[in-house]
C-alpha positions in Angstrom: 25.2 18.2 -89.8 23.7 19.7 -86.4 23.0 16.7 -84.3 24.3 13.8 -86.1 26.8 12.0 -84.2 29.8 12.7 -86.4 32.3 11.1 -84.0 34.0 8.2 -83.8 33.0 5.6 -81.6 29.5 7.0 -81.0 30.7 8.6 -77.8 27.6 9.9 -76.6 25.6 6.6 -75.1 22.7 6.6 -73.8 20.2 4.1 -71.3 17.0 4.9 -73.3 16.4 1.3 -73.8 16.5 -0.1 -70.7 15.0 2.9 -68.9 11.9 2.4 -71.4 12.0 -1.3 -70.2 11.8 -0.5 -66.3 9.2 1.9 -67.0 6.5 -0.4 -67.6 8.1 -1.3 -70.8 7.4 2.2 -71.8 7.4 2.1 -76.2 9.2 4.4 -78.3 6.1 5.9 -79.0 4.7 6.7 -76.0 8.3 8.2 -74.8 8.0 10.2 -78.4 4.9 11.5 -77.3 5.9 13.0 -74.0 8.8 14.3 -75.0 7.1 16.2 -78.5 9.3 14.2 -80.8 8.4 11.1 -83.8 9.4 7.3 -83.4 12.0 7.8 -85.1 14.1 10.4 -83.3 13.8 8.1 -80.6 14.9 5.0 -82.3 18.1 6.9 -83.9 18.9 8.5 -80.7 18.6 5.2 -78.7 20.5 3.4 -81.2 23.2 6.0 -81.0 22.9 7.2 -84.9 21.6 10.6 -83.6 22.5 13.2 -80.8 19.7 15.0 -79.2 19.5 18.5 -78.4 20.2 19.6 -75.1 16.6 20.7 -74.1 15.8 17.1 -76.0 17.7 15.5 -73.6 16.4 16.9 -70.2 13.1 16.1 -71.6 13.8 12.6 -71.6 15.2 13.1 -68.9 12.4 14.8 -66.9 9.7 11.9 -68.6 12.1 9.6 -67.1 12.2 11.1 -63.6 15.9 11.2 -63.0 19.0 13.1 -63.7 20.8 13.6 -67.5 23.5 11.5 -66.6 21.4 8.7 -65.6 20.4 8.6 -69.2 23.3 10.3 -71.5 27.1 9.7 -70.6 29.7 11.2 -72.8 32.7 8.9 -73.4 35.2 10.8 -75.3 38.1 12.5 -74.6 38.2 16.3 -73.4 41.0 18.0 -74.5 42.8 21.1 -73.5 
């Protein structure tokens, strides 16, 4: 399925929750509203069940105020 996190491992991690909390404690909500997206996607995506789009991902991102890699880092394997 598009965007599910199919791996092993959950490689894709993310610092949603603690970005959230040094924003003024920031809710899912309110990040879900800024971004266009429910509760929800939030929660699974910051519990690692779910991987955003990219254009889901600068937006959080860009509500955020810093770069992607500040909030996403990939930990798998690339190989070629």
């Amino acid at each position: 399925m598009a965007g599910v996190v199919g791996m092993e491992n959950n490689q894709l991690k993310n610092q949603i929750r603690r970005l959230r909390f040094d924003n003024g404690e920031m809710t899912q909500q309110q990040l879900a509203d800024l971004v266009g997206v429910t509760r929800q996607t939030i929660l699974a995506i910051e519990a690692g069940n779910y991987s955003p789009s990219l254009t889901l991902a600068f937006k959080i991102a860009n509500a955020f105020k810093v770069p992607l890699e500040t909030v996403f880092q990939y930990e798998g394997k690339i190989s070629g």
